[in-house]
N, C-alpha and C positions, 0 to 999 in steps of 0.2 A: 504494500500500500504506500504510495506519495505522500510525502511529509503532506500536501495540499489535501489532498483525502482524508487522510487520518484529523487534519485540523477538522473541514468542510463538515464530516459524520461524526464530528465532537467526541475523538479518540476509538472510534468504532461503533458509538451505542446507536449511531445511527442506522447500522445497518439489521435493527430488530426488524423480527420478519411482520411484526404488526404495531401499528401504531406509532411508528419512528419520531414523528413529531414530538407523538406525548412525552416519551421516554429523553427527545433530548431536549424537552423541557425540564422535565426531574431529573437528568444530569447534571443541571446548572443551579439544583438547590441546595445544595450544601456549599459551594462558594458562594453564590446567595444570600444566603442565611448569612456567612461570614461578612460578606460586602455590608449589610446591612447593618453591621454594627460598629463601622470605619465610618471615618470623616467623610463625607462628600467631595472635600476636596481630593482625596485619593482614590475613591470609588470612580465619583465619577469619569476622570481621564482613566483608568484601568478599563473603563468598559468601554472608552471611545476606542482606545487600542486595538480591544481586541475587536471593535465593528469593523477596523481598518482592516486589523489580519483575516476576517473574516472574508471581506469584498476580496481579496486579494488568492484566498484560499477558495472560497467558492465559485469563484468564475474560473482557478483554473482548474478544480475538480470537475465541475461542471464541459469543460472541453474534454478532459478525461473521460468520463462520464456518458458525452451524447447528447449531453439532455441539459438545459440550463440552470431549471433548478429539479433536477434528481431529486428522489422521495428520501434516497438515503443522507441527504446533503440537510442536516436539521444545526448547524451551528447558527444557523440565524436564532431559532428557536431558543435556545442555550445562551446565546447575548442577550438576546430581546427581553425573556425574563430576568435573567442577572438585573440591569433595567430595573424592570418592577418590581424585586425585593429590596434593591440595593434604596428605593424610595419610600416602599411601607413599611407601616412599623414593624418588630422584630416582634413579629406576634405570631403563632400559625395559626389560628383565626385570619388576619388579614390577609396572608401567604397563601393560602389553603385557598380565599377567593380570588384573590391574582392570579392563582394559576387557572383555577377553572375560567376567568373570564379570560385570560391572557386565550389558554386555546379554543374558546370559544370562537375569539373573536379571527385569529389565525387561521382555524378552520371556516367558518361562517364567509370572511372579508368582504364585510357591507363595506360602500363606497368611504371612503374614495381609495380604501386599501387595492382590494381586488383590477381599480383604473390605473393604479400606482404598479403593481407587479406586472400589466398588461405593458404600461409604456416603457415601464425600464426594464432594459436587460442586464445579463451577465451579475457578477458579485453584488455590486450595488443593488441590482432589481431583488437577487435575491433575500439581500439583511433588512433592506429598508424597507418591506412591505412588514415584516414581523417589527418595527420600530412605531410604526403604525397602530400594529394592532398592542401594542404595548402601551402606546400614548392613550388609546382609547379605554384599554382595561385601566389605567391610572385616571383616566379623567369618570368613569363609572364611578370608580373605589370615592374619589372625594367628592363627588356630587353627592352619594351613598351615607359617606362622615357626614355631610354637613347640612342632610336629609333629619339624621339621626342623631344631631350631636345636642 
């Protein structure tokens, strides 16, 4: 497997034979969890990082591959939540519906996600629609707080 691969299927778990997505979202919970309880100021550029190696990683797996965004290719998945826990509190109540809304919404991609992975291709088309749906699982999450607070 290509360092690019092995990055892309977020050290292999991408390549489970069902649900690949879900799996490498729960690959990215225990960094996660960890990010979650760092400064912001470290968290946050550690996860721009890794969207960079990610664009870089999955477009050239992606040529590997065949296919642009391959089902095996879930590192977007694995950033995108990093993202959402690295911002809710260190709670697994709030974690617990990040993730369900996170693939929800990953899965589902109501507008303008689903017009977003349509116009862009390669690395980029691939991290940036799951940044999408990560913005929107965080914008539910505190509409939800501030519903109930």
């Amino acid at each position: 497997m290509s360092p690019a691969l092995f990055i892309a299927t977020a050290f292999g778990v991408g390549r489970a034979p069902v649900a690949p997505g879900t799996f490498g979202t729960l690959a990215a919970w225990p960094l996660g969890w960890w990010l979650a309880g760092q400064d912001p100021v470290f968290a946050l550029p550690a996860i721009l990082i890794l969207f960079a190696l990610g664009v870089r990683a999955c477009g050239v797996a992606g040529r590997e591959l065949g296919a642009a965004d391959h089902g095996s290719m879930v590192w977007d998945e694995f950033v995108a939540f990093l993202l959402v826990l690295a911002v809710l509190p260190r709670a697994l109540d709030w974690q617990a519906a990040g993730f369900l809304l996170f693939r929800a919404f990953d899965i589902a991609k109501p507008w303008p996600i689903r017009a977003f992975e349509q116009r862009f291709k390669g690395g980029f088309g691939v991290m940036g629609d799951d940044l999408l749906a990560a913005g929107y699982t965080l914008f539910v999450l505190a509409a939800l707080a501030r519903l109930f607070a």
